[in-house]
N, C-alpha and C positions, 0 to 999 in steps of 0.2 A: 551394373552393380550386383555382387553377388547375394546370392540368397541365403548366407550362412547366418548363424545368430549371433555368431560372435560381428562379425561387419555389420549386421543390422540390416540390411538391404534385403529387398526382393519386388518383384514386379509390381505394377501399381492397376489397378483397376479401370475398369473404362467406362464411362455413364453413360445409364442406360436411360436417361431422357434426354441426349441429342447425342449426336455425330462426334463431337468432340470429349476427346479424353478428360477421365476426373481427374488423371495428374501426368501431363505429358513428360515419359522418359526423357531421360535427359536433363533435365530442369532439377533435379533432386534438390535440394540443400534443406539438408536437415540439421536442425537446430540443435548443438550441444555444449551447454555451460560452462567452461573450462578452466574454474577458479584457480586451481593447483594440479591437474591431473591431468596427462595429455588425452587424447579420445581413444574414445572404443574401452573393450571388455578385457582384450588382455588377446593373448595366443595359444591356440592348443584347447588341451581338458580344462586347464584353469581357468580360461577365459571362456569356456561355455557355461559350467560353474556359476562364474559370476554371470555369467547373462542371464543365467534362470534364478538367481538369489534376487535381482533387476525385476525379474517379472516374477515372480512370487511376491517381493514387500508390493510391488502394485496390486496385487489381485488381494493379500490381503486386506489393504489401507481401504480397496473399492468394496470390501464385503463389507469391511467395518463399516463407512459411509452410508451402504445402499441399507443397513440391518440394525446399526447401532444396539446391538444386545451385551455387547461387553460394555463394561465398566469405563467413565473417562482417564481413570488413573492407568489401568491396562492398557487401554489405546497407546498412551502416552509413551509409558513405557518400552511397547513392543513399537512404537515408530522407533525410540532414539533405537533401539535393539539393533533394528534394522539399519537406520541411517550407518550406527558402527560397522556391523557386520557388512554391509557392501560396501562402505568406504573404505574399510582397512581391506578389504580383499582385493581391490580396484587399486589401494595402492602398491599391496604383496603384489599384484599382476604389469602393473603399468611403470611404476620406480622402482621398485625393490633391484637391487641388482645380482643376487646370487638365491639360490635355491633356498640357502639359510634365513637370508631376508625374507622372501616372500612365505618362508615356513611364519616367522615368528609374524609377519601381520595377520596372517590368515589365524594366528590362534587368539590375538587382542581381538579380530572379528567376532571370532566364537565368544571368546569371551563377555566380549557388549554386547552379543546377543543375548548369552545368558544373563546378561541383569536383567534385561527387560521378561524371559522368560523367570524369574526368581519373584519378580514383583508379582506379573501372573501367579504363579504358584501360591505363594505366599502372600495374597492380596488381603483375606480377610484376615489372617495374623497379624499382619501388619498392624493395622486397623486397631486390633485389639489392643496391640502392646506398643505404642501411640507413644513416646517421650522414656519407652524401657528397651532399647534396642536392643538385642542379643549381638555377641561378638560376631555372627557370621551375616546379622544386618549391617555391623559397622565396616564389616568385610567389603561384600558388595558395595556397598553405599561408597565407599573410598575407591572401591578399582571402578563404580562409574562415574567419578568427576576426575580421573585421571586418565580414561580412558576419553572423555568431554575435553578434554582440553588438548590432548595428543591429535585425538581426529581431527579436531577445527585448526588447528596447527597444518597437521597436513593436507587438506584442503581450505585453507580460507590464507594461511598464513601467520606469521608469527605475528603483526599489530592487535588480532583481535585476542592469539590467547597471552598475549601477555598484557594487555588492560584488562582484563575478565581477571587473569593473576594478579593482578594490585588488588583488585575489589575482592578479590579469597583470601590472599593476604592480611587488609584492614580487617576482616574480621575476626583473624588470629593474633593478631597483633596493635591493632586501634586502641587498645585498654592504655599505652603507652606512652601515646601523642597528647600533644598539649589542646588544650583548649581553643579552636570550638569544636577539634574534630575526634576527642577521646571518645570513648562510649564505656560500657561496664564490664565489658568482657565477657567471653563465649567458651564453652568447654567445647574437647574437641565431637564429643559424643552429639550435641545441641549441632554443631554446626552442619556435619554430616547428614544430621536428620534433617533439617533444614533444607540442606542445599538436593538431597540424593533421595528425598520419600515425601517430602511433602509440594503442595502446586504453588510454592512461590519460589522455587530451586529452577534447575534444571526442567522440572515437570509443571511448570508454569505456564502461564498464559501465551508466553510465544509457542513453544513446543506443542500446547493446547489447537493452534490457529494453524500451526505446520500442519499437523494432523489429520485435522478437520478439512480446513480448508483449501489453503495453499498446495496441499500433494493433488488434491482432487483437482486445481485448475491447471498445475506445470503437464498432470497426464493430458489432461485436455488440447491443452496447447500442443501437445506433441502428435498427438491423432490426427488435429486436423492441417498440421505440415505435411504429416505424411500423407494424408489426404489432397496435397497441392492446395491450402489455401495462400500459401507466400507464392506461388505461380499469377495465382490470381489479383492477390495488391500490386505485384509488382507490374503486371500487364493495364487491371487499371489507374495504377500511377502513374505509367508509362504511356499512356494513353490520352491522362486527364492534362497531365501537367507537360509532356516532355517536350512540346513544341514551344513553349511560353520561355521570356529568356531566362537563361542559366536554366534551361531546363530540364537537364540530366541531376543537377544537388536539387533542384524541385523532387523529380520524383523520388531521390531518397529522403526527402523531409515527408514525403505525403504516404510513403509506404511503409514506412517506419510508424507514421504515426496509425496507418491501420493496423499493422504487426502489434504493434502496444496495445489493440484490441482483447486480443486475445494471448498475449506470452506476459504482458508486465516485468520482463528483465530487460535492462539497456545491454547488458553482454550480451544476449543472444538476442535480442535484433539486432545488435552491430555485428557478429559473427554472420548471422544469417542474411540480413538485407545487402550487408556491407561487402559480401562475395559478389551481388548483382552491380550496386551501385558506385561503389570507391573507383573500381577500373571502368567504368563509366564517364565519371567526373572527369579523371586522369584525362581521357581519352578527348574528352570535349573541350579542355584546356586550362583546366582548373588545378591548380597547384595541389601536389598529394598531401601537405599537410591539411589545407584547405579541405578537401575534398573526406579527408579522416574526420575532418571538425565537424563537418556536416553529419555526418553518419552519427558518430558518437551523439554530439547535442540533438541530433531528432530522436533515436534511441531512446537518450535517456530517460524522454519526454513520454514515451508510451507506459513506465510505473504509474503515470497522473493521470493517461487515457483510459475514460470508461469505455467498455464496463467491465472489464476483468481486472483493470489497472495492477499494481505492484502488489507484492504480499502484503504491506506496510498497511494497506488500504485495509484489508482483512484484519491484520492487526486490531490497528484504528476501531474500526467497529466492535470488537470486542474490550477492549481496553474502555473504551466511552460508552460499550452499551448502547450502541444506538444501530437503527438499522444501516445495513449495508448498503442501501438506498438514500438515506443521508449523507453518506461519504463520498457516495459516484454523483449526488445530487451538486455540493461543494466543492467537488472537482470539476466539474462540466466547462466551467464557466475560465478557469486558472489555467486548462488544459487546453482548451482551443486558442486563448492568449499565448500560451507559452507557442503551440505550433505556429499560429500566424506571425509571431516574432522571426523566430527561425526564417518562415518562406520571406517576410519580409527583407531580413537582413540578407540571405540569399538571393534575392533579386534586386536588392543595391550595388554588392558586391559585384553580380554577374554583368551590372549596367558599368561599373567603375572598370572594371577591366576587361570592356566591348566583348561578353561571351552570348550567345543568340541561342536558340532553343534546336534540337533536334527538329530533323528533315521531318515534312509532316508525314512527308509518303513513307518513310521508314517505319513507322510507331502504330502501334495495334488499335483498334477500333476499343475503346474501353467497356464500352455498352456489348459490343459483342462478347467480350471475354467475360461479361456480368450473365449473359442470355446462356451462354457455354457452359457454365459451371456454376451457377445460382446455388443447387440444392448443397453447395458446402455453406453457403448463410443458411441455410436453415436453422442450422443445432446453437450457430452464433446467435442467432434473431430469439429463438427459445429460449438460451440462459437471459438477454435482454429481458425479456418478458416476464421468465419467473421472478430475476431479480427485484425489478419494480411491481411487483404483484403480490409481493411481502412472501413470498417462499425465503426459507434460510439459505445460507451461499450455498451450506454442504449439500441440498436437495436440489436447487439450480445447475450446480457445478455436476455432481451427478447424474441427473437427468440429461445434462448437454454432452457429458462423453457420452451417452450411453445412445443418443440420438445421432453423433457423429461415428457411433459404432455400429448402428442398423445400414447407415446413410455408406458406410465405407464396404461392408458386407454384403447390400444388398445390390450395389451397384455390379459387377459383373454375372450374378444372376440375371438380373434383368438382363442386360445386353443378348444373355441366351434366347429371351424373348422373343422370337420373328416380328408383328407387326406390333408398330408403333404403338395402336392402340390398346395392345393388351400391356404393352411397357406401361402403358399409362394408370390403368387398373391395378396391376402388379405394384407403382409405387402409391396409390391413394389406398388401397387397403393395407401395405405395407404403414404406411404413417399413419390410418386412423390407427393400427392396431399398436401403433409405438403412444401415440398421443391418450390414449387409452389411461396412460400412466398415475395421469392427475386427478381420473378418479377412481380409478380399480387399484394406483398402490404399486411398486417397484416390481412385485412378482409377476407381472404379468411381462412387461418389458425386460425382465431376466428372461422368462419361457419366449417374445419375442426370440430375441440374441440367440440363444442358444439352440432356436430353430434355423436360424439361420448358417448359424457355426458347423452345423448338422447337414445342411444344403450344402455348401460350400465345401466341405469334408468330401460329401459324394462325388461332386462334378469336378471333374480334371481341371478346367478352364479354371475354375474360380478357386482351387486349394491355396494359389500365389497370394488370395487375399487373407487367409489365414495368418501368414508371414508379417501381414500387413501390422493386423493386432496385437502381434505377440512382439515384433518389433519396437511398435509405438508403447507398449507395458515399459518394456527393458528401457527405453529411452528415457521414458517421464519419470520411472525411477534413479534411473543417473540425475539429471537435471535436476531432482529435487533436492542431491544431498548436500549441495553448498548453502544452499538454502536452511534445510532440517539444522543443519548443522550449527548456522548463523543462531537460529530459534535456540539449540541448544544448551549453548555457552555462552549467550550473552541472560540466560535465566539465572546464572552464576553475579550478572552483576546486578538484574532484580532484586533476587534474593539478598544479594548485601544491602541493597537500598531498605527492604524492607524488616531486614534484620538489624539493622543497625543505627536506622534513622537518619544515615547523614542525608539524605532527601532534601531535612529540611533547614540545614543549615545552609546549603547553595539556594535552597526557592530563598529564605531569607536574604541574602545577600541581593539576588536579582531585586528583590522589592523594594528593597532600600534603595537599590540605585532607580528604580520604576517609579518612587513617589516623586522625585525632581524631572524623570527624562524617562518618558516609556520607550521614546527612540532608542536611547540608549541603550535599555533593557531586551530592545529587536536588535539591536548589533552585536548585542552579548551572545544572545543566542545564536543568532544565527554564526558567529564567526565560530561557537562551539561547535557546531553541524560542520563548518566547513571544517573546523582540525580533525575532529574525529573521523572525519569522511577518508581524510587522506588515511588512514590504514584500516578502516574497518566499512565494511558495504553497508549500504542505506538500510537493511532490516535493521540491524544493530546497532547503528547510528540515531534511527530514528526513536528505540524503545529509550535508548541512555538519556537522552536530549529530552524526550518527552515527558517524562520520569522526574526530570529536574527541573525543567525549565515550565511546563504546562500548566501544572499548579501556580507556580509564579505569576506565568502573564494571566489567569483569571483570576487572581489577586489583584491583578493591573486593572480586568474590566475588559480584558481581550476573550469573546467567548470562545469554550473551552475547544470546541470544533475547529474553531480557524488559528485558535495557536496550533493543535496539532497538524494542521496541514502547514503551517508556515515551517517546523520543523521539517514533517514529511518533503517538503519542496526543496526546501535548502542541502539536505539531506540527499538528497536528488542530485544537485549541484556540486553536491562533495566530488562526486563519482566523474566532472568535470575540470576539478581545481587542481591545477598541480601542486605539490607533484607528483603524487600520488594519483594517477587518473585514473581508475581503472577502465571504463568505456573507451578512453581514448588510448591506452595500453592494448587494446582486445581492436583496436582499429589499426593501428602502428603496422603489424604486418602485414597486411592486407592492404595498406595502403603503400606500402616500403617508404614509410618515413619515422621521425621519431615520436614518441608519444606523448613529450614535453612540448614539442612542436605543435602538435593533434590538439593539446590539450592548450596551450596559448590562444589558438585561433577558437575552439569551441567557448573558451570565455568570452572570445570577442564576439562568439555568435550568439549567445545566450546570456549578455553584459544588459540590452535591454529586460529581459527576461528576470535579473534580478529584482526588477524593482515591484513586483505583481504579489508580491507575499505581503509587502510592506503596505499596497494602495490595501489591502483585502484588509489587514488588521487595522486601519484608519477608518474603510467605507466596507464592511461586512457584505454591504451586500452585492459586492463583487463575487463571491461564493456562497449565490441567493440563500442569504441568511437574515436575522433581523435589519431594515430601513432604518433609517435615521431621519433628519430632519425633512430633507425633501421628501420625504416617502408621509411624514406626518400632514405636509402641506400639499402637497401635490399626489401620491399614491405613488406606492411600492413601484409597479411597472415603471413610473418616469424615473425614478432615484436607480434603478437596474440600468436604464438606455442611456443615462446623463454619466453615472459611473463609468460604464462602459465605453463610451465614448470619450471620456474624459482618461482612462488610460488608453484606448487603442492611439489616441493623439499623444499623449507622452511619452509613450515605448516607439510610436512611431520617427517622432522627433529625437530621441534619447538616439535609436538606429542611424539616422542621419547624421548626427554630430560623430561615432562612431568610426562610419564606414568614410564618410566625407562625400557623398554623394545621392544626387535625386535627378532631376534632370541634366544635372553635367557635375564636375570635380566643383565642389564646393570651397569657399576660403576661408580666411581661419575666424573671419569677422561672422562669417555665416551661419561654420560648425560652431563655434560659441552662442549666438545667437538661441540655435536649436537645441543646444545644450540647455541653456538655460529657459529656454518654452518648455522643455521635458522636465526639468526640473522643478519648477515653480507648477507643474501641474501633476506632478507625485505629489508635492506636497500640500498637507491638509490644514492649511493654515487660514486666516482671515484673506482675501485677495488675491492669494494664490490662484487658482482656477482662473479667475478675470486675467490675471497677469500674463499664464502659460497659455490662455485665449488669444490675446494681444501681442504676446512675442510670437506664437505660432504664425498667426497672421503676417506679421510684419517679416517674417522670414520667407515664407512662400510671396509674398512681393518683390522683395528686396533678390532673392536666388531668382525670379522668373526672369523680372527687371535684367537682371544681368545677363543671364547666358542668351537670353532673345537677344542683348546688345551683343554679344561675342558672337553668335550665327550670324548675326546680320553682320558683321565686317568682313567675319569669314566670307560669307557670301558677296 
């Protein structure tokens, strides 16, 4: 791989506490988001340009982070600045098709850089003259929600900026409509202000979380790729799982769901995993649509995997004010559900059409590729630690790049090391003096880094890993900007929500229909998550939904924690519904099948999987939240194992009636059967439970009963 900045590539380091490399050549697959933009920076001066525009919004987002001395309106500002000014450059560079073209993006760049430099500039005037905007605020203010709508246009697509255009729309025009959805009407000067200078626009709370949070985790994730941690899932997936049958869509269900550790996008685990695993599946005899489904639905799964999960999660936590340790605490539980579903349904499947597990002698020692390359957990196991430790995400999320920045640096220094045991020395004062951080304060682990930057600078061997860094900068700034972007322009439909009030004529509506049928009320929603999903990605999917419907279901008595993950989830699933799939669109080549195809089978893999939202807002404390009645009689712990148990049995039978298969081809008196044991034990009714006890039984009788009579004749 070449070592240019524009290709991204350059040599990988070797670890200096054992024999085996920290990212073995060859193996590269590096993770790149690819909503509307094909890859890379572009060709020539231009595309270096943008690589350093790449890694400048990175280095400043981390000074912001590690320093926080500006202002949170400035931040805001100078992110979307940036998000424009590298997205319109990347697209002057990547589509534009004539010189004229790539002129005129490259100056709407500059341009959305300059608002956000204008705000700067102008931040306490601002301030001052608060509802008196001068003609060259209304100026700005207009060329950056036009300039918000153009860029998420050109990377995200036209669904999301033309719903964001109805809700701009209604608020220039809503004065006109009939009853219940008139409102008073808006001047254009009000609106502008509104949407372009103050934080329930554009520079809202999502934009707030890109900022903050979410830029500081996509770098993350992108350091320790290039660091080889997807070497490392993919060898212990491969390891753990690939002998077991259908063992090859095992280890894309179980690497994907470590990848979901630390990237929280289903596109780029299905890009990244789905290079290892899709020609895998193929290979071991697994149909390429099949084998797309697979990929896609365990992908999508890693948004709900802690502890980095989806941006949505970040969201989440700041929308509800609650810690970010309550959001990974309520996913925990829906998450490892959701994967065991997946491995379940994949090893029916693989038993229904006779597919057996990779050669044992083929497959990697998994333990040994953990003893190999362990110190990339390190920076993973420390963001764990601060999270739950009550540290905020942006100081957690910070500190772990900055620990997988010592860990990436220091590694071919050491190697220089002759014996072992001064290697050893070299990394335990190397880490006391990083670990240092949490009670001497960030400067101390900046003077770390940049001693090390310093070392590395000097010595021949080790300058390849400088490449490393400034590579993984420019990466995690691409990566972020379908994301920023999403944050953007869906603060355009906030701000009409909260401009305008229609909020609360839709939560009205939901309540009315919630006082006769809360089920109902979960159908409504969630069938919203799934339309909206089909054109717009789950960040933006999930703020709309939640906005409208959240309020609602805690009017119902759904606490307010588990309606938004029931949104968050479903939301999720958009990303698998056709026809609009995206995961399964971003699988389709990779797989050489179609995406409609990808996307039929991933609902048939993630069909049991719908029903864990619905058990969660019935029995809370499937997403250990308040107990109910068995928790009053019996204690909290038994009402968590009795839940638990009582879905892993009805998703497990719900898969069976599905697939048509358990210990041999099931018949149709069977899958109904099971059908209905999974169904009567979703639901939370009087006898239920008894009932979906008593058919589960009677059906593991009834299918043993049988196919032991069909062996035995066979025989």
């Amino acid at each position: 791989m070449s070592a240019s900045p524009v290709s991204g590539g350059s040599p990988r380091p070797a670890s200096a506490l054992s024999d085996a490399p920290l990212h073995r050549p060859g193996h590269e697959r590096e993770i790149e988001i690819n909503e509307g933009l094909p890859p890379g920076f572009g060709e020539g001066w231009t595309g270096r340009v943008a690589f350093w525009l790449a890694v400048t919004f990175s280095l400043f987002q981390l000074w912001a982070a590690a320093y926080g001395t500006l202002p949170s309106q400035i931040v805001r500002a100078m992110h979307v600045g940036f998000l424009l000014l590298v997205g319109f450059v990347l697209v002057g560079n990547l589509v534009a098709k004539t010189k004229r073209g790539q002129a005129f993006f490259w100056a709407l760049g500059g341009l959305g850089f300059f608002t956000g430099l204008y705000q700067w500039i102008e931040y306490a005037d601002l301030i001052r003259r608060t509802g008196f905007l001068t003609q060259m605020d209304l100026i700005m203010g207009t060329v950056l929600i036009v300039l918000v709508f153009e860029g998420a246009r050109r990377l995200m697509g036209w669904p999301l900026a033309v719903i964001a255009g109805f809700f701009l729309a209604y608020c220039f025009f809503g004065q006109h409509l009939p009853a219940p959805f008139i409102h008073r009407g808006y001047g254009y000067e009000q609106i502008v202000e509104h949407f372009a200078y103050g934080t329930e626009g554009i520079y809202g709370s999502p934009i707030y979380v890109s900022s903050a949070y979410i830029f500081i985790f996509v770098v993350f994730a992108a350091f320790l790729e290039r660091a080889g941690m997807l070497n490392l899932f993919n060898d212990f997936a491969l390891g753990m799982v690939g002998g077991v049958r259908g063992g090859p869509a095992q280890v894309a269900v179980l690497s994907s769901a470590l990848m979901g550790t630390i990237s929280g996008s289903g596109v780029a685990n299905v890009v990244a995993s789905g290079q290892f695993t899709i020609p895998m599946m193929k290979k071991s005899g697994f149909r390429a649509s099949f084998a797309g489904g697979v990929e896609a639905t365990a992908s999508m799964g890693g948004q709900i995997m802690p502890p980095v999960m989806g941006a949505v999660a970040f969201i989440m936590a700041e929308t509800l004010n609650v810690p970010y340790a309550a959001v990974v605490q309520a996913a925990i539980v829906p998450a490892v559900l959701y994967f065991g579903v997946v491995f379940w349904m994949v090893w029916l499947q693989a038993g229904r059409d006779d597919l057996k597990g990779l050669p044992k002698a083929s497959l990697p020692n998994p333990w040994k590729a953990v003893r190999e390359q362990w110190p990339l957990i390190l920076p993973l196991a420390a963001l764990v630690y601060l999270l739950f430790a009550g540290y905020t995400p942006i100081f957690a999320g910070t500190m772990g790049l900055a620990l997988v920045t010592v860990l990436i640096l220091g590694a071919p220094l050491a190697a220089m090391i002759g014996p072992l045991a001064f290697r050893i020395v070299f990394w335990i004062a190397l880490g006391v003096a990083s670990a240092s951080f949490v009670e001497y304060g960030v400067d101390l682990l900046a003077i770390v880094i940049a001693s090390l930057l310093i070392a590395c600078a000097i010595f021949k061997g080790a300058r390849p890993t400088i490449g490393i860094i400034r590579d993984a900068l420019a990466q995690g700034a691409r990566n972020a900007l379908p994301v920023g972007m999403a944050c953007a322009i869906v603060g355009i439909v906030i701000g009409t929500l909260t401009l305008t009030g229609i909020a609360s004529t839709f939560i009205g509506a939901i309540i009315a229909i919630g006082e006769n049928n809360l089920f109902l009320s979960l159908v409504l929603t969630m069938l919203t998550c799934l339309v909206l999903g089909m054109g717009i990605p789950t960040i933006p999917n999930y703020i709309i939904t939640s906005s409208l419907a959240g309020p609602a279901l805690l009017e119902l008595g759904v606490p307010l924690l588990v309606s938004h993950m029931f949104v968050f989830y479903f939301g999720i699933m958009a990303d698998l519904t056709p026809p609009v799939a995206l995961a399964c669109f971003a699988a389709a080549p990779i797989a050489k099948s179609s995406g409609l195809k990808i996307s039929m089978q991933a609902i048939r893999l993630a069909a049991a999987g719908f029903i864990i939202p619905f058990m969660a807002v019935y029995t809370p404390s499937l997403m250990l939240q308040d107990g109910g009645p068995i928790a009053e009689a019996y204690g909290y712990p038994v009402e968590v194992v009795y839940i638990l148990l009582k879905t892993v049995m009805g998703v497990g039978m719900w898969g069976i009636a599905v697939v048509g298969y358990l210990w041999d081809r099931t018949t149709l008196i069977e899958r109904l059967l099971a059908f209905a044991a999974g169904v009567s034990l979703i639901l939370a009714m009087p006898w239920t439970d008894e009932a979906g006890f008593a058919l589960t039984l009677a059906f593991l009788i009834v299918h043993r009963l049988r196919t032991r009579r069909s062996r035995g004749a066979v025989a």
